[in-house]
C-alpha positions as CSV (number, residue, x, y, z in Angstrom):
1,X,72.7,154.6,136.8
2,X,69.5,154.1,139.4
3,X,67.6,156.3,137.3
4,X,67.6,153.8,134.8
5,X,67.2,150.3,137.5
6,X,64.8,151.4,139.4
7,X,62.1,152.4,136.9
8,X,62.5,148.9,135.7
9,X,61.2,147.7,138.7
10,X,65.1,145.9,139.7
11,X,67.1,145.6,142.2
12,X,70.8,145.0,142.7
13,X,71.2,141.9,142.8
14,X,69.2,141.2,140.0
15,X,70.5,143.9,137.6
16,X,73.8,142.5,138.5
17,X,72.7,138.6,137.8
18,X,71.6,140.2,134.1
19,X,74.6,141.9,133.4
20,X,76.4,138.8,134.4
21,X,78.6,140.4,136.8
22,X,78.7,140.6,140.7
23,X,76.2,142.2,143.1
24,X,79.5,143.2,145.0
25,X,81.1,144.6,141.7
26,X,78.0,146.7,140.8
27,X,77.5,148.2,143.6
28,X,81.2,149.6,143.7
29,X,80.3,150.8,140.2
30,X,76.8,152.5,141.6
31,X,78.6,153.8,144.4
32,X,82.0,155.4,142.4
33,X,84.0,152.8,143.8
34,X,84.9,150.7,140.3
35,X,85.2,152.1,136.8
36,X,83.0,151.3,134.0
37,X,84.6,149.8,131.8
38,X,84.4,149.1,127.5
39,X,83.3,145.7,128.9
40,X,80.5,146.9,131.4
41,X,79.7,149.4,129.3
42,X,78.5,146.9,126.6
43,X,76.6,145.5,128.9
44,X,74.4,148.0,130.7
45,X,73.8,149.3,126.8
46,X,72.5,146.2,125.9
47,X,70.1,145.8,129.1
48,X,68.9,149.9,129.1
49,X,68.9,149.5,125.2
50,X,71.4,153.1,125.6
51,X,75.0,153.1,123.7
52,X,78.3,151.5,125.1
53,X,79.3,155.2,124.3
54,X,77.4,157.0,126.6
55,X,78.6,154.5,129.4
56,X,82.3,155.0,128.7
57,X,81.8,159.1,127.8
58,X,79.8,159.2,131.6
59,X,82.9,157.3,133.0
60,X,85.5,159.7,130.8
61,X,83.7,162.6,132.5
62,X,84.2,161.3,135.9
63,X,87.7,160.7,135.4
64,X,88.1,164.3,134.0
65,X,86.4,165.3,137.2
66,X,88.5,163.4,139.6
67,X,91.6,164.6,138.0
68,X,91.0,168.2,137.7
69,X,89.9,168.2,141.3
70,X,93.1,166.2,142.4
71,X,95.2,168.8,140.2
72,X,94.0,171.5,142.3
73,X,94.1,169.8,145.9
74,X,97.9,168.9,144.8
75,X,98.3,173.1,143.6
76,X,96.2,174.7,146.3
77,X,98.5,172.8,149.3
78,X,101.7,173.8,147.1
79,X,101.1,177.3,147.6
């Protein structure tokens, strides 16, 4: 997500004050702490004039990441 802030000339706080939403909250989302959700995703689309879609398909890929990674921890100390 910086890569699209910081060319804009933003910071944190003020990115978060356009989307509405906590400096706290977005930094949790910057730093893979919160999800993105339908919600969020509407709104950075609207401000980065992207697509809700690619918000929630970069969050669906995280999860898919996360999961396969915690499938295998969970397999690997199984055997």
């Amino acid at each position: 997500m910086n890569h699209y802030v910081e060319p804009r000339g933003l910071t944190v706080s003020e990115f978060a004050k356009k989307l509405e939403i906590s400096r706290k909250h977005l930094s949790e989302i910057i730093h893979g702490h919160k999800r993105v959700t339908p919600s969020i995703a509407v709104r950075l689309a609207h401000e980065l004039d992207t697509s809700p879609t690619l918000w929630v398909n970069l969050q669906s890929a995280v999860d898919i990441w996360d999961a396969e990674r915690e499938f295998a921890e969970r397999h690997q100390s199984a055997a």
